[in-house]
Backbone as JSON Lines, residues from 0, in Angstrom:
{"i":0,"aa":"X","n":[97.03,156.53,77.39],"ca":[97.96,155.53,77.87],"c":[97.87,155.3,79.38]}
{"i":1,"aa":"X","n":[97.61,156.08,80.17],"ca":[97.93,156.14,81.69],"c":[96.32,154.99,81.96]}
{"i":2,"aa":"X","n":[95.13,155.18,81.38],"ca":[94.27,154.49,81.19],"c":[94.36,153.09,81.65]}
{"i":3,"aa":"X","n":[95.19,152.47,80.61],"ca":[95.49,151.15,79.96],"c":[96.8,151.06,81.59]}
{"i":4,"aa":"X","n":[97.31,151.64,81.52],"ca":[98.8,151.61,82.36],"c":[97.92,150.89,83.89]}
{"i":5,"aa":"X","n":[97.14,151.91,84.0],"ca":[96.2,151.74,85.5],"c":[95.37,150.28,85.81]}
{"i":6,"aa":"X","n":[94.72,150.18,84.45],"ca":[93.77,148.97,84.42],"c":[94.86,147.52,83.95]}
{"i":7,"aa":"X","n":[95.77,147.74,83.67],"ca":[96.95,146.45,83.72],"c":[97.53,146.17,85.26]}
{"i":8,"aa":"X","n":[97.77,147.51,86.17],"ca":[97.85,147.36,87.1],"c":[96.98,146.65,88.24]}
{"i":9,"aa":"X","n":[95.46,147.3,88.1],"ca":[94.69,146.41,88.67],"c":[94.77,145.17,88.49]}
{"i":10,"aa":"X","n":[94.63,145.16,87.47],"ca":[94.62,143.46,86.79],"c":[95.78,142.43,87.51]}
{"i":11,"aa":"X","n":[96.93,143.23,87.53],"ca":[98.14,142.25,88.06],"c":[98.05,142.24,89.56]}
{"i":12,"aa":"X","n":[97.11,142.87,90.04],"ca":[97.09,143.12,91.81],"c":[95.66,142.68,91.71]}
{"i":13,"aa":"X","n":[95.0,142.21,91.11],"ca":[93.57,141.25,91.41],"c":[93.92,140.01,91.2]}
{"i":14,"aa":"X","n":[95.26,139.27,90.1],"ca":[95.61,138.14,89.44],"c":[96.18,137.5,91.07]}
{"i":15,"aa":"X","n":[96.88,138.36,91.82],"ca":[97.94,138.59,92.95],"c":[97.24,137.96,94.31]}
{"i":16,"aa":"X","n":[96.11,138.42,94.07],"ca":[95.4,138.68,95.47],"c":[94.54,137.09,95.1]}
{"i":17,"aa":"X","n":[94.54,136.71,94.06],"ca":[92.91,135.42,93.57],"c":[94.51,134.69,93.4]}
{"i":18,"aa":"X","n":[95.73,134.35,93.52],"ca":[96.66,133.58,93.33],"c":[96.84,133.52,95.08]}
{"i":19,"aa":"X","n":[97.01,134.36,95.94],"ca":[97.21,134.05,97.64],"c":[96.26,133.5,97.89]}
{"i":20,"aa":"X","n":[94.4,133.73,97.65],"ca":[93.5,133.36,98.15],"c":[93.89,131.92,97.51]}
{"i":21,"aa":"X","n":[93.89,131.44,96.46],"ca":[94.1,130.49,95.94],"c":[94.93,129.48,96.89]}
{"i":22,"aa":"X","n":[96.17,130.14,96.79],"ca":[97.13,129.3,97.94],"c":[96.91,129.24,99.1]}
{"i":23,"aa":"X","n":[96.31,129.65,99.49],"ca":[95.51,129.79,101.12],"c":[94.12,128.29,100.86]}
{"i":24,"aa":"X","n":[93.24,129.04,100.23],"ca":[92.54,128.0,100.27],"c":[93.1,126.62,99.9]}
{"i":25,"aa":"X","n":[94.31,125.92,98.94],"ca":[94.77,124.42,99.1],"c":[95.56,124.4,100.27]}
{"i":26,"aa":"X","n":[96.45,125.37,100.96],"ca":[96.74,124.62,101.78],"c":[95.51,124.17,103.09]}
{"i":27,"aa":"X","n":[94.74,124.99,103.38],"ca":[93.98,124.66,104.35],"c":[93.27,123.57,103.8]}
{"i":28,"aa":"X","n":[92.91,123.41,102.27],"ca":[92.48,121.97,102.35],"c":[93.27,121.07,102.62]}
{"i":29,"aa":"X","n":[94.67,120.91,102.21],"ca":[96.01,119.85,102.45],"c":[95.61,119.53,103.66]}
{"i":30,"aa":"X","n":[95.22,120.58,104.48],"ca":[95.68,120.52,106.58],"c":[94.17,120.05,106.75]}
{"i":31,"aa":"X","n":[93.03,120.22,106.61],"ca":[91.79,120.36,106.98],"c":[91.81,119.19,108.38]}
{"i":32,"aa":"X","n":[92.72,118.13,108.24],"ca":[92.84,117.55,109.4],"c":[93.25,118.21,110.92]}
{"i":33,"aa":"X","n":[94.23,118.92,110.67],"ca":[94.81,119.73,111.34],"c":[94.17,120.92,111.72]}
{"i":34,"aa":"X","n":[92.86,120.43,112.01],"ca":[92.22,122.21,111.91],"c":[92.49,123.78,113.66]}
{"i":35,"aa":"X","n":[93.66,122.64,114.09],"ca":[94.34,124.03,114.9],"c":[95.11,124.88,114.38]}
{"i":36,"aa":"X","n":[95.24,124.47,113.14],"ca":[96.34,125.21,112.58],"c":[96.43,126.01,110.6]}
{"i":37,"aa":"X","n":[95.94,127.29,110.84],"ca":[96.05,127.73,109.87],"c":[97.29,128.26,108.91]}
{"i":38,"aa":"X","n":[97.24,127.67,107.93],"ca":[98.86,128.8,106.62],"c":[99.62,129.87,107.48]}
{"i":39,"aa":"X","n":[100.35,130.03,107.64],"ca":[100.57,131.03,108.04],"c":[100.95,131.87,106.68]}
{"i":40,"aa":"X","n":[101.4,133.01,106.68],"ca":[101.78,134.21,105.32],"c":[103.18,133.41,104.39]}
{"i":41,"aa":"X","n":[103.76,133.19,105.17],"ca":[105.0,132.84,104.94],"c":[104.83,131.53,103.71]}
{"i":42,"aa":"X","n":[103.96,130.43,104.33],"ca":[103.6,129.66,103.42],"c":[102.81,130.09,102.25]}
{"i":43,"aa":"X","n":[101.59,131.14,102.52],"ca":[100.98,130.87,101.43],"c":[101.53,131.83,100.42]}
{"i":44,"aa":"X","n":[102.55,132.93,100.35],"ca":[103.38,133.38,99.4],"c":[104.19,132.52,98.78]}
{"i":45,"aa":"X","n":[104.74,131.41,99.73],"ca":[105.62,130.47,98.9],"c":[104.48,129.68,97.9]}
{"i":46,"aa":"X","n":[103.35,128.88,98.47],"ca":[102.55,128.61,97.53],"c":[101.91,129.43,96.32]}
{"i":47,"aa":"X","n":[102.23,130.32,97.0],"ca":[101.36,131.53,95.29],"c":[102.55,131.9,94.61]}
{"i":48,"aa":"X","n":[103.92,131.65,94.79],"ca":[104.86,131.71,93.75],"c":[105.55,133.0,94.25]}
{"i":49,"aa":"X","n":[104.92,133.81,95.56],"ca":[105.35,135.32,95.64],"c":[106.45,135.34,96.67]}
{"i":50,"aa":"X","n":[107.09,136.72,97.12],"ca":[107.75,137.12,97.99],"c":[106.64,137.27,98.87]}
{"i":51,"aa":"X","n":[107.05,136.71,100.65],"ca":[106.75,137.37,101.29],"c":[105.57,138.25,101.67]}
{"i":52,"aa":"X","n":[107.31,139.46,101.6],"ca":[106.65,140.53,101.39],"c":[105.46,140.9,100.6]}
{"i":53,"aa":"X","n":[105.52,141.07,99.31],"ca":[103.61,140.97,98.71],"c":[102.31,140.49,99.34]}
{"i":54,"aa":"X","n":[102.63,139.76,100.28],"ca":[101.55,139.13,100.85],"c":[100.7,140.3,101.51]}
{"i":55,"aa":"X","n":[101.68,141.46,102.38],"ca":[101.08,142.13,103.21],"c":[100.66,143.73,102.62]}
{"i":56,"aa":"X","n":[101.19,143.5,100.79],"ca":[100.3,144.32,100.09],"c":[98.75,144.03,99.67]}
{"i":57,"aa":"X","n":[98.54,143.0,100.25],"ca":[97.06,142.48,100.31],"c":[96.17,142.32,101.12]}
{"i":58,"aa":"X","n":[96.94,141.66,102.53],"ca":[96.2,140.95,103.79],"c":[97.27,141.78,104.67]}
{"i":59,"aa":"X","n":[96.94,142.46,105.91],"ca":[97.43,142.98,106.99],"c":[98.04,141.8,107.7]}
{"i":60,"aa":"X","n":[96.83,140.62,108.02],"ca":[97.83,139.62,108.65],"c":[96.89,138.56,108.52]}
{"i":61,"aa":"X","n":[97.65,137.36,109.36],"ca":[96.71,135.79,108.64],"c":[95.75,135.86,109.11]}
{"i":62,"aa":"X","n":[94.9,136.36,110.17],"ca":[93.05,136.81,109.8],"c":[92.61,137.28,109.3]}
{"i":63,"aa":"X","n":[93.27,138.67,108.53],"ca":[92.58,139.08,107.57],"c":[92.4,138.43,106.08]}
{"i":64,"aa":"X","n":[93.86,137.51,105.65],"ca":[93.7,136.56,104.82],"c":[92.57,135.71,105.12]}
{"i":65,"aa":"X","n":[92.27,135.02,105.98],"ca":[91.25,134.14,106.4],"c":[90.42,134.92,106.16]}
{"i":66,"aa":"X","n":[89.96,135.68,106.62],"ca":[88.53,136.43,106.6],"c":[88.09,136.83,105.3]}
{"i":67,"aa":"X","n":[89.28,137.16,104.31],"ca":[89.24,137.13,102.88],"c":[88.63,136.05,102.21]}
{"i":68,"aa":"X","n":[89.4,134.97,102.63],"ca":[88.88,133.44,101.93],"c":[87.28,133.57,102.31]}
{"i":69,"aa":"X","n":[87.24,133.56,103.66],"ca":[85.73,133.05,104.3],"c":[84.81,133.72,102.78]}
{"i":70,"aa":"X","n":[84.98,135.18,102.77],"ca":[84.22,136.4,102.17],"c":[84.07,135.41,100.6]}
{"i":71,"aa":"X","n":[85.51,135.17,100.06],"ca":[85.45,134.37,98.69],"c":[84.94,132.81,98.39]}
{"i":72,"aa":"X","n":[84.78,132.52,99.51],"ca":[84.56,131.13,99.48],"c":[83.21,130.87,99.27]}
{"i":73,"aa":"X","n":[82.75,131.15,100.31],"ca":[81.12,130.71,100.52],"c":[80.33,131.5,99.68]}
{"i":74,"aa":"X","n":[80.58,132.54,98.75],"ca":[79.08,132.79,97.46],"c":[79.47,132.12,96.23]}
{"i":75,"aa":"X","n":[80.99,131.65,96.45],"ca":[81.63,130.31,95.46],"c":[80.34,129.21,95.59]}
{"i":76,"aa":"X","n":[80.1,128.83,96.76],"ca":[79.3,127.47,97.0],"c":[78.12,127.45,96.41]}
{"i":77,"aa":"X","n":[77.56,129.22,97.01],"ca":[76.41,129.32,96.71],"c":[76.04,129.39,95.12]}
{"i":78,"aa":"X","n":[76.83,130.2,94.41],"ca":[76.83,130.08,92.88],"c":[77.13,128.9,92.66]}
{"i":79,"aa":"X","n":[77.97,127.83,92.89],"ca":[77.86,126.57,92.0],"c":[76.6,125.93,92.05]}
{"i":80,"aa":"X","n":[75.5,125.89,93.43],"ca":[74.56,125.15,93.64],"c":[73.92,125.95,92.92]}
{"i":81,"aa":"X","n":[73.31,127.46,92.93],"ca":[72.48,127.73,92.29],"c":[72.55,127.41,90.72]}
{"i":82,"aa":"X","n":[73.85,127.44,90.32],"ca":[73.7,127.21,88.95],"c":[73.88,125.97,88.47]}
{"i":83,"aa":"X","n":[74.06,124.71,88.79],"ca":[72.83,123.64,89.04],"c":[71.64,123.62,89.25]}
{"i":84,"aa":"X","n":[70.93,124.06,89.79],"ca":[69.8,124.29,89.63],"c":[69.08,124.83,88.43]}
{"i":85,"aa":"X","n":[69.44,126.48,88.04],"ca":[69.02,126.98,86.87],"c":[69.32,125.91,85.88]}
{"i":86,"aa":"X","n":[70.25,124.94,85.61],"ca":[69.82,124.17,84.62],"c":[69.14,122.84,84.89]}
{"i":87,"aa":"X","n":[68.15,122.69,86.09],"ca":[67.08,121.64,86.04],"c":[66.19,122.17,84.93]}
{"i":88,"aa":"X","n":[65.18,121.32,84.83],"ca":[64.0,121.65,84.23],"c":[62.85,121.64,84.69]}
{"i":89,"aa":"X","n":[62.4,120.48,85.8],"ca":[61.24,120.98,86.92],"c":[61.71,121.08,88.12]}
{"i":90,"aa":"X","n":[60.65,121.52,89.06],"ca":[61.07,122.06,90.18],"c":[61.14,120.73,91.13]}
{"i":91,"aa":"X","n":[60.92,119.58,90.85],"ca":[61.4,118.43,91.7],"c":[62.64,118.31,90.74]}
{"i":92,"aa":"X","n":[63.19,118.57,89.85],"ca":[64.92,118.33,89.3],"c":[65.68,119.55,90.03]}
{"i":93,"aa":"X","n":[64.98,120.33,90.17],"ca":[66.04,121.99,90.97],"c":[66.16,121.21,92.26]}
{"i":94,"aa":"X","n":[65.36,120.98,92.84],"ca":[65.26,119.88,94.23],"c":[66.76,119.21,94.31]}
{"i":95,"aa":"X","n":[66.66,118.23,93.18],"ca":[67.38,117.11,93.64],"c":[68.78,117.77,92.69]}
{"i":96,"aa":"X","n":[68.62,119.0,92.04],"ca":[70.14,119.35,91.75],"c":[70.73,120.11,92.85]}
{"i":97,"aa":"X","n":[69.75,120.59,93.44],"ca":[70.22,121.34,94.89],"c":[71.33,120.24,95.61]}
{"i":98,"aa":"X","n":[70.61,119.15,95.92],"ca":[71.62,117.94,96.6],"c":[72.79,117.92,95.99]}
{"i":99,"aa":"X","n":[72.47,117.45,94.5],"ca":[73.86,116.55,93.98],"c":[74.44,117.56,94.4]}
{"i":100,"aa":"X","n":[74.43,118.8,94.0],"ca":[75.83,120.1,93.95],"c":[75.97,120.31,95.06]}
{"i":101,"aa":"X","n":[75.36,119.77,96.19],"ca":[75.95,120.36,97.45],"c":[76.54,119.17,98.24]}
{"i":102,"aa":"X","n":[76.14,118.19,98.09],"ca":[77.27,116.42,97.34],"c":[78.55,116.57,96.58]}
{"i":103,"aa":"X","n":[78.17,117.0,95.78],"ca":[79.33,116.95,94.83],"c":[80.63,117.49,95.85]}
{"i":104,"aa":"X","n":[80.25,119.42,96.14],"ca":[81.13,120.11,96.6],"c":[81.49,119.57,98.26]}
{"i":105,"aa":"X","n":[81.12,118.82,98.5],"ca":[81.35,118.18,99.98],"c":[82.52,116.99,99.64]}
{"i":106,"aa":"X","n":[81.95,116.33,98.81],"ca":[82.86,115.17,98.65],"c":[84.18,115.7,97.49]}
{"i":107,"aa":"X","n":[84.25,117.23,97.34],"ca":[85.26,117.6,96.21],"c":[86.3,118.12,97.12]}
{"i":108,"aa":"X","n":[85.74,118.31,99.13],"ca":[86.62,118.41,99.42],"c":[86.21,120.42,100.61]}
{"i":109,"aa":"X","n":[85.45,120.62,99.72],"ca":[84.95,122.48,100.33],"c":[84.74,122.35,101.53]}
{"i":110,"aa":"X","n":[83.86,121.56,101.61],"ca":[83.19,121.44,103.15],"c":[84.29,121.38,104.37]}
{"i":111,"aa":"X","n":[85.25,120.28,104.06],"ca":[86.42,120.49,104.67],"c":[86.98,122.1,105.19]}
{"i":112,"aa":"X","n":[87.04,122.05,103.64],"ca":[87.53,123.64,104.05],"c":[87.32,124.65,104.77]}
{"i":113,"aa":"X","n":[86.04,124.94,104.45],"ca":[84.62,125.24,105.49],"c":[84.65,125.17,106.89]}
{"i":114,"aa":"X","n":[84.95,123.31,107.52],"ca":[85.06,123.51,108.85],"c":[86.6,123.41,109.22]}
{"i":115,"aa":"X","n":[87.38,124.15,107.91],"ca":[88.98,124.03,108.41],"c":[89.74,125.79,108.92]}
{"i":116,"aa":"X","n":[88.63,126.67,108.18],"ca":[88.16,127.83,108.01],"c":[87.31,127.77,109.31]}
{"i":117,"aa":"X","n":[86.54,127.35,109.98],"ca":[85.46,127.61,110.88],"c":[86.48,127.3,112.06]}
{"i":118,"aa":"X","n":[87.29,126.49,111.97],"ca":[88.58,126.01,113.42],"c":[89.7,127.56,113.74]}
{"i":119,"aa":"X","n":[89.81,128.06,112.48],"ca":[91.59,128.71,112.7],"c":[91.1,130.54,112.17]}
{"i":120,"aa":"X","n":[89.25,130.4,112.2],"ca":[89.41,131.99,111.56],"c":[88.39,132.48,112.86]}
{"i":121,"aa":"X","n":[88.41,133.82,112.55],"ca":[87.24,134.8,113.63],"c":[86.05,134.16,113.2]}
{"i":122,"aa":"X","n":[85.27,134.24,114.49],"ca":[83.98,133.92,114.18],"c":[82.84,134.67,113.92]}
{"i":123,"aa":"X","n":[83.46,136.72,114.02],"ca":[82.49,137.59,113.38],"c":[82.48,137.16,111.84]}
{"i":124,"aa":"X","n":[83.39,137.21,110.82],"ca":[83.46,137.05,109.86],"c":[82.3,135.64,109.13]}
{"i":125,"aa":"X","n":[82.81,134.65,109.89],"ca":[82.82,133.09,109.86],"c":[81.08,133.33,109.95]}
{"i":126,"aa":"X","n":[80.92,133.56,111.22],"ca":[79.15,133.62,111.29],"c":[78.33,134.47,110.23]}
{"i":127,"aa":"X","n":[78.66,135.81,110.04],"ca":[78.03,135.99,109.18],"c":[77.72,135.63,107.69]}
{"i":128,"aa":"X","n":[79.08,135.65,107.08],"ca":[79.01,134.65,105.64],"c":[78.54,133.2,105.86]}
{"i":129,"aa":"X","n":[78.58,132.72,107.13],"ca":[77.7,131.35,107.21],"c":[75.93,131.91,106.65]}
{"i":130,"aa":"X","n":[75.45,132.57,107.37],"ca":[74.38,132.92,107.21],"c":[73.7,133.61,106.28]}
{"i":131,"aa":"X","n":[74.62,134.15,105.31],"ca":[74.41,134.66,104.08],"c":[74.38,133.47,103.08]}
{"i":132,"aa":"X","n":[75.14,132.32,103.43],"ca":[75.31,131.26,102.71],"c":[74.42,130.12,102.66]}
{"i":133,"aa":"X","n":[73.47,130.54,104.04],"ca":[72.34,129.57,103.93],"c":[71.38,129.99,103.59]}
{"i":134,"aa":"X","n":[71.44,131.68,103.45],"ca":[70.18,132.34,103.26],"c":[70.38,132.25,101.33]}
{"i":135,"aa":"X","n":[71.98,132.37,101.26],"ca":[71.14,132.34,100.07],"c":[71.23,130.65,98.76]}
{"i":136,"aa":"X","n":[71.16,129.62,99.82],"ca":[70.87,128.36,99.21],"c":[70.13,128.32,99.47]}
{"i":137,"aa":"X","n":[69.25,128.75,100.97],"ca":[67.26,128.42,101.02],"c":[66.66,128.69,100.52]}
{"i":138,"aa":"X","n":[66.79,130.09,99.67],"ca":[66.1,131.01,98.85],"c":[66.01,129.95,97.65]}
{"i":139,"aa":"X","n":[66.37,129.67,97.13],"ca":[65.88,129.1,95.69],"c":[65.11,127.28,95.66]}
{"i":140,"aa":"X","n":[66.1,126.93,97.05],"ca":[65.4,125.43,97.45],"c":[63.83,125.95,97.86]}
{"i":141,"aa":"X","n":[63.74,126.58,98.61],"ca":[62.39,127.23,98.99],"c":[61.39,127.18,97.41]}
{"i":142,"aa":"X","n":[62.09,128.29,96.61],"ca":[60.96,128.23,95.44],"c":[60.83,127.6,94.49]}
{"i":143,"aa":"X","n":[61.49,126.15,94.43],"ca":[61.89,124.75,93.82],"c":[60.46,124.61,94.58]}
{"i":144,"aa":"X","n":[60.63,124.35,95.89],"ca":[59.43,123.2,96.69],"c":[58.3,124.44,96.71]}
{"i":145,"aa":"X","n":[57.97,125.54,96.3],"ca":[56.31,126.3,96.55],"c":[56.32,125.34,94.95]}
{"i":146,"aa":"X","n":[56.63,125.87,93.62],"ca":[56.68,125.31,92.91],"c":[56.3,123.84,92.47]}
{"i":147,"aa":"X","n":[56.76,123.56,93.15],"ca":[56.5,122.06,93.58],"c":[55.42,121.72,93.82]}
{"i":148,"aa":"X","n":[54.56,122.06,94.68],"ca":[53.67,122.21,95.36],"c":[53.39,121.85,96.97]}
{"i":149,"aa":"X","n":[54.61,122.14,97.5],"ca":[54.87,121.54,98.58],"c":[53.65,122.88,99.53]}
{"i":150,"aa":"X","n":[53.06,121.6,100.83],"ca":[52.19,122.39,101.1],"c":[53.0,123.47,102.43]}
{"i":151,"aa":"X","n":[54.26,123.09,103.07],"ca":[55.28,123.86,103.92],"c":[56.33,124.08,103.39]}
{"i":152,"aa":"X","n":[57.0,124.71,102.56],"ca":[57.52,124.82,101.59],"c":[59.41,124.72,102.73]}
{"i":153,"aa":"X","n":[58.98,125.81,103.58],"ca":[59.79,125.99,104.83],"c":[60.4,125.04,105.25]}
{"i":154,"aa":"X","n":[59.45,124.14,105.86],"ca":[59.85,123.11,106.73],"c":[59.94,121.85,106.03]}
{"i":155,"aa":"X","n":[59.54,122.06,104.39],"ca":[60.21,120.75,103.54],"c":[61.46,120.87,103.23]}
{"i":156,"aa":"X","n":[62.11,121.99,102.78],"ca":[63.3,122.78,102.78],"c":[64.59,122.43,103.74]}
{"i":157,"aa":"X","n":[63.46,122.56,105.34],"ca":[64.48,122.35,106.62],"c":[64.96,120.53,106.35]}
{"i":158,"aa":"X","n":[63.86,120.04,105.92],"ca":[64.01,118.28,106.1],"c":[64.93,118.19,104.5]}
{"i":159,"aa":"X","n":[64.92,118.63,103.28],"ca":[65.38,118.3,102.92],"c":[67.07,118.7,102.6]}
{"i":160,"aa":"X","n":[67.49,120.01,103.51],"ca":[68.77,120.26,104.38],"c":[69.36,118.84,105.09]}
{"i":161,"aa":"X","n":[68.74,119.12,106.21],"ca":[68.38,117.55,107.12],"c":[69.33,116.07,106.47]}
{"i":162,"aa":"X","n":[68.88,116.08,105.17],"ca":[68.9,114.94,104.5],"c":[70.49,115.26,103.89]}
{"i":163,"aa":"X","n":[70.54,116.67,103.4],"ca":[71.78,116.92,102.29],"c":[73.01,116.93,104.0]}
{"i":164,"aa":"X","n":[73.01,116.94,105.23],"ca":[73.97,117.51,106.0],"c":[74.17,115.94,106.54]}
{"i":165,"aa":"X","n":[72.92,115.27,106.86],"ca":[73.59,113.73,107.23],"c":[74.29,112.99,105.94]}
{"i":166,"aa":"X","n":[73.7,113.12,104.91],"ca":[74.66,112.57,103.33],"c":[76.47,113.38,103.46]}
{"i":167,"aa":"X","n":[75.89,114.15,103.85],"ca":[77.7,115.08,103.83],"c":[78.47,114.88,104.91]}
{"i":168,"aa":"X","n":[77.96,114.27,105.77],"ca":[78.7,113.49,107.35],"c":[79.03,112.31,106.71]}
{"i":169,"aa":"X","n":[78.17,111.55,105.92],"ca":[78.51,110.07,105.53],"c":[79.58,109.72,104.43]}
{"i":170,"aa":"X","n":[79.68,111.18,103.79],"ca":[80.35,111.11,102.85],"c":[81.65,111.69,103.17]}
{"i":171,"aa":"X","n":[82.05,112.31,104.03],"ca":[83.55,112.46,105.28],"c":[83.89,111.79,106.08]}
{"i":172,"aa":"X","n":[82.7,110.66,106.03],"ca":[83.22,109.11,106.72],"c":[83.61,108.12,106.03]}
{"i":173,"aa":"X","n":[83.33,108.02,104.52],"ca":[83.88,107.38,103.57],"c":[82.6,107.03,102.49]}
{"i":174,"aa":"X","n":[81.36,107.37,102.6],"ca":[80.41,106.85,101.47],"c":[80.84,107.73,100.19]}
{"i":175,"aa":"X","n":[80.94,106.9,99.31],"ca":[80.95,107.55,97.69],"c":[80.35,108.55,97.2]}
{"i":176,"aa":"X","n":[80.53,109.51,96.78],"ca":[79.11,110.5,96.19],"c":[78.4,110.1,95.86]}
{"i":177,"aa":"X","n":[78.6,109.11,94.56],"ca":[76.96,108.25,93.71],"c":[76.55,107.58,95.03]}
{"i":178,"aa":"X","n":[77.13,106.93,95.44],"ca":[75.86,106.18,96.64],"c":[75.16,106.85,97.48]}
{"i":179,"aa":"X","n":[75.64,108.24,97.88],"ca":[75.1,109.25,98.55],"c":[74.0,109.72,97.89]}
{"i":180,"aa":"X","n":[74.22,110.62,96.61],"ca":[73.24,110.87,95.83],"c":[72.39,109.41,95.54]}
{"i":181,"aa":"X","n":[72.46,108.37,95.16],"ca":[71.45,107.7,94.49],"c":[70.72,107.49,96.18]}
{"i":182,"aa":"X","n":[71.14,107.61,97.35],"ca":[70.57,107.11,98.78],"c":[69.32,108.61,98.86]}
{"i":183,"aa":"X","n":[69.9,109.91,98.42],"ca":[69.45,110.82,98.46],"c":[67.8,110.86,97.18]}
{"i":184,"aa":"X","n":[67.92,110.55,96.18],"ca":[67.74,110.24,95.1],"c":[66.14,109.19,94.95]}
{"i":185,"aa":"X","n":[66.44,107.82,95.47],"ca":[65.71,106.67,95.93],"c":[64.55,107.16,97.48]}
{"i":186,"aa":"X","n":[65.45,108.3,98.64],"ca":[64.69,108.7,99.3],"c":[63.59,109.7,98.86]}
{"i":187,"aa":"X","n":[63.53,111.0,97.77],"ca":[62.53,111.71,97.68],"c":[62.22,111.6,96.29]}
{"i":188,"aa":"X","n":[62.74,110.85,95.11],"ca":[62.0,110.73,93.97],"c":[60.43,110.53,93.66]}
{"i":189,"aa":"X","n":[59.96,109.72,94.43],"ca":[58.61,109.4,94.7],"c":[57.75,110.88,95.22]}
{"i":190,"aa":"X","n":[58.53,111.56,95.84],"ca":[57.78,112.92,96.57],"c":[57.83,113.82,95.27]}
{"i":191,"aa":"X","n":[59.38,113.83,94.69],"ca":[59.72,115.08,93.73],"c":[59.06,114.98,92.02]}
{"i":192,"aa":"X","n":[58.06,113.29,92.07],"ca":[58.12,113.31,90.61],"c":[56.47,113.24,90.89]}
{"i":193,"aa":"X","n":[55.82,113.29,92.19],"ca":[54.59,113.07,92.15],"c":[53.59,114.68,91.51]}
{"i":194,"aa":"X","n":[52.66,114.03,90.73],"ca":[52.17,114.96,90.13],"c":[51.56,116.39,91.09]}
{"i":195,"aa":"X","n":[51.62,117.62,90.62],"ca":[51.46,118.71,91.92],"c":[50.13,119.23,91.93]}
């Protein structure tokens, strides 16, 4: 019994902790305009339904909440893109699923988050999960384009970044996703369907 007693406990203090991160991450999307100004505790217990108090059975204080999100957020990104990808079928479709999903999650609103999170948190935290987050979306765009037969696999990679970061500026200025993607789409189809 003490077993079961223990692992219900976890369970209700992992449900606890993915319900604050939760409320943390919408409000900073709500604010993402506002990016001087992060949740404070107070709010994001009221948004997760909790006391308070509970909050600081989780997070010491609102950087360490932040620094939490940062940690949960960004291998979020990275798993949705990669797994778009695993379901292309050639390595010019992993290519161009790399985009849409990193389209998609821009115009769903993350990216925001991202630089709403990059305004109001530490930047030890912030920098490194940045860099884990590009290392690990290059990694598979990379072996989409060897695959491919790209003859710089690297520096096709860098250009076709390049391409996904000006589409994600245009698309926080008001372009549509489909027009983004089909602009994205119409630019390297000719490269991604040519025989290797």
């Amino acid at each position: 019994m003490p077993k079961i007693r223990a692992a219900t406990v976890a369970e209700h203090r992992a449900a606890q902790r993915a319900a604050l991160l939760s409320a943390a991450r919408d409000l900073l999307a709500e604010g993402a305009e506002d990016t001087e100004r992060a949740p404070n505790l107070a709010d994001v217990a009221r948004r997760a339904g909790l006391a308070r108090s509970s909050v600081y059975s989780y997070f010491k204080s609102r950087d360490d909440l932040l620094d939490a999100l940062i940690v949960d957020t960004f291998p979020r990104w990275a798993a949705y893109v990669q797994g778009r990808m695993a379901e292309a079928g050639t390595p010019g479709d992993r290519v161009l699923a790399y985009i849409d999903a990193n389209l998609h999650l821009v115009a769903r609103g993350d990216h925001a988050l991202a630089r709403a999170l990059a305004a109001t948190s530490r930047t030890d935290t912030l920098a490194e999960s940045s860099r884990l987050l590009h290392e690990d979306l290059a990694a598979p765009l990379r072996t989409a384009l060897i695959e491919h037969g790209a003859s710089d696999p690297a520096r096709t990679g860098e250009l076709v970044q390049s391409i996904v970061y000006t589409l994600s500026r245009m698309i926080e200025d008001g372009l549509a996703e489909d027009a983004a993607r089909r602009i994205a789409h119409e630019l390297l189809t000719p490269y991604l369907r040519r025989a290797t």
